[in-house]
C-alpha positions as CSV (number, residue, x, y, z in Angstrom):
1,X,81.1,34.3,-55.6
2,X,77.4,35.8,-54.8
3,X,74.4,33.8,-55.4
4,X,73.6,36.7,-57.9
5,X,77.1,36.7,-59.9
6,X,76.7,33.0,-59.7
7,X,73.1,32.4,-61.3
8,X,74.2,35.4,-64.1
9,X,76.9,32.8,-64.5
10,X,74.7,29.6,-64.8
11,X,71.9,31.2,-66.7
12,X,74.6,32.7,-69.5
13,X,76.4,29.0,-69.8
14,X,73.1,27.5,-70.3
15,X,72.2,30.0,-73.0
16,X,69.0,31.7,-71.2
17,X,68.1,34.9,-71.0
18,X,66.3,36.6,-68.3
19,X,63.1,36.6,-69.9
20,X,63.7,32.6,-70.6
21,X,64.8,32.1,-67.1
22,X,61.2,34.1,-65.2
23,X,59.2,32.3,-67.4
24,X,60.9,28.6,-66.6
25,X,60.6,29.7,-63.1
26,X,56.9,31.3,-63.4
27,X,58.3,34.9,-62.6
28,X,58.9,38.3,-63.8
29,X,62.5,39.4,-65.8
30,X,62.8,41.9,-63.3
31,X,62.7,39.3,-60.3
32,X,65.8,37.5,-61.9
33,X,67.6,40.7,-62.4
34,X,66.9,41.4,-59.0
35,X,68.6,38.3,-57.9
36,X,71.4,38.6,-60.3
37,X,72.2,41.9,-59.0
38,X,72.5,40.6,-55.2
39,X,69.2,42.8,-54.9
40,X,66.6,40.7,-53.5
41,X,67.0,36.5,-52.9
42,X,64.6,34.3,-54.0
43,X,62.5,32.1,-51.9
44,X,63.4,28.3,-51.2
45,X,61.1,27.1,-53.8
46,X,62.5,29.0,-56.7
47,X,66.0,27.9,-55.2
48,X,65.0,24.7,-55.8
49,X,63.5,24.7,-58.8
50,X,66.9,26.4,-60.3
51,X,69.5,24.0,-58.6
52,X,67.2,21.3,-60.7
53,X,67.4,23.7,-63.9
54,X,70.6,23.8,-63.6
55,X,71.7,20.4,-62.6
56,X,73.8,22.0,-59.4
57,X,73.3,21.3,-55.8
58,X,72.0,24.5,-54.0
59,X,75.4,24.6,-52.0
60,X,77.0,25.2,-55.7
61,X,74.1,27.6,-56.3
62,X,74.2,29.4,-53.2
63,X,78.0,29.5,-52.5
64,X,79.6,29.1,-56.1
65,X,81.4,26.1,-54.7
66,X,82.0,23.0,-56.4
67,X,81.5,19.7,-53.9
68,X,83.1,17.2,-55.8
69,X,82.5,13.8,-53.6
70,X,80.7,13.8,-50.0
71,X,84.3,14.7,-48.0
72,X,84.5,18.3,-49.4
73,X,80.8,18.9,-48.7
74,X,80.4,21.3,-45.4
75,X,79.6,18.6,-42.6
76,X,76.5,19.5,-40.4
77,X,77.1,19.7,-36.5
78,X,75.9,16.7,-34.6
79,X,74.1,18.8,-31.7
80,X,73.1,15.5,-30.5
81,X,76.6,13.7,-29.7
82,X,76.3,12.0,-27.3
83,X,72.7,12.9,-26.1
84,X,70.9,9.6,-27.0
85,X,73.6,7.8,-24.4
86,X,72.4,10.3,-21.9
87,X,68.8,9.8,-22.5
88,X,68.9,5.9,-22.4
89,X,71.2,6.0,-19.5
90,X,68.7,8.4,-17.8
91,X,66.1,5.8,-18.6
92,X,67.3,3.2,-17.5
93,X,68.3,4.9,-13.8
94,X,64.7,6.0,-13.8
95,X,63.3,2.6,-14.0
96,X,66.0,1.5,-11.5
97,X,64.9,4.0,-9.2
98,X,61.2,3.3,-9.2
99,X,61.6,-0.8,-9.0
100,X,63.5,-0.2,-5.8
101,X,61.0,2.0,-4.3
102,X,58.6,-0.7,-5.0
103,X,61.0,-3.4,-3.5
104,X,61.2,-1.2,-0.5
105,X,57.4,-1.2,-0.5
106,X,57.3,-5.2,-0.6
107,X,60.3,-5.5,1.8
108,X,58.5,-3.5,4.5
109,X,55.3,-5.1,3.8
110,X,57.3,-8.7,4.1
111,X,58.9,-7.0,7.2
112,X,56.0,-6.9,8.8
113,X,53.8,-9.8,7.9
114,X,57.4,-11.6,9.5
115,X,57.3,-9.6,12.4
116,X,53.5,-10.1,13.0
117,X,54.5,-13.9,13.3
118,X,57.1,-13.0,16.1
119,X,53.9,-11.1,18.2
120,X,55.3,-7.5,17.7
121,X,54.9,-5.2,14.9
122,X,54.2,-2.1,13.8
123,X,50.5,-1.1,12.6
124,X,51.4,1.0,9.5
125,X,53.7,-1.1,6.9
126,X,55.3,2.6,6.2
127,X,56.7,2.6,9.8
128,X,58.9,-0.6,8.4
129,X,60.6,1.9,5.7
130,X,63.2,3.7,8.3
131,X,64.5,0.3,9.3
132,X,68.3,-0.8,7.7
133,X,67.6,-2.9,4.9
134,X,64.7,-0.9,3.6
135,X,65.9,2.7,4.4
136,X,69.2,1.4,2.2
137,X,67.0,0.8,-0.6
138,X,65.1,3.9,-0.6
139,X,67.9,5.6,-0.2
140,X,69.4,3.8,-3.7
141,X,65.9,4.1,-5.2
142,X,66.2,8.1,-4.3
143,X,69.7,8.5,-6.0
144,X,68.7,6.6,-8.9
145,X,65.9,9.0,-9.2
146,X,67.7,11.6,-9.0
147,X,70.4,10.9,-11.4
148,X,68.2,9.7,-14.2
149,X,66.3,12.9,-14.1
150,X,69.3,15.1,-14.0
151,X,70.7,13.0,-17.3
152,X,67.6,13.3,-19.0
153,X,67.2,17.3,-18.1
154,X,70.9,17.7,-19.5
155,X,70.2,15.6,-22.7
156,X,67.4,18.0,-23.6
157,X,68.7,20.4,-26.6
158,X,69.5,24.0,-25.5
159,X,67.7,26.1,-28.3
């Protein structure tokens, strides 16, 4: 059923008349025959206002459906299923990725304070990054990065 067949319908059950209808809604007769003709659609506010005038929800109004209980009601797409795992997961590899960088910082700073003890060591504390336990590090710092940004960039809705 249109909306228009269906508010001729509502608006004869409840015994209006045009007239009695435009001025309930605060327009003219000829915008309700409008709309009962399938002419022209009225805007959200007046939807409202005669979904509440005529104690139906504006599914009933709009589609001449009758939604009995909340199971036969149209259910809304979840466009974010699943998306709020991504983004916390995305998180949390984030924050993964930049404490190890800043263990790998304090590890090749340790590195060589211990290897200034010994008598040899390199000048620049950076130079202490390319050795094994601190390159592995990075290198789990970098993929942690990496990952967290590519789950956040995929949990961002595609409009």
């Amino acid at each position: 059923m249109t909306f228009g067949k269906n508010l001729q319908t509502l608006r004869r059950q409840n015994g209006l008349s045009q007239q009695q209808l435009a001025e309930q809604l605060g327009v003219s007769r000829q915008a309700v025959s409008k709309w009962e003709l399938d002419a022209a659609k009225p805007d959200i506010d007046n939807v409202i206002q005669i979904s509440r005038l005529f104690g139906v929800s504006i599914d009933e109004l709009l589609t001449g459906e009758v939604f009995r209980d909340a199971r036969s009601f149209p259910q809304p797409v979840d466009t974010n299923r699943g998306k709020p795992g991504k983004r916390f997961a995305g998180a949390v590899l984030i924050l993964a990725g930049v404490v190890c960088m800043i263990l790998a910082g304090f590890a090749a700073v340790w590195m060589q304070s211990v290897d200034r003890l010994a008598g040899s060591w390199y000048t620049e504390a950076m130079e202490y990054l390319w050795h094994f336990p601190v390159i592995a590090v990075v290198a789990v710092a970098a993929v942690c990065l990496l990952a967290g940004l590519v789950l956040l960039l995929s949990s961002i809705p595609k409009e």
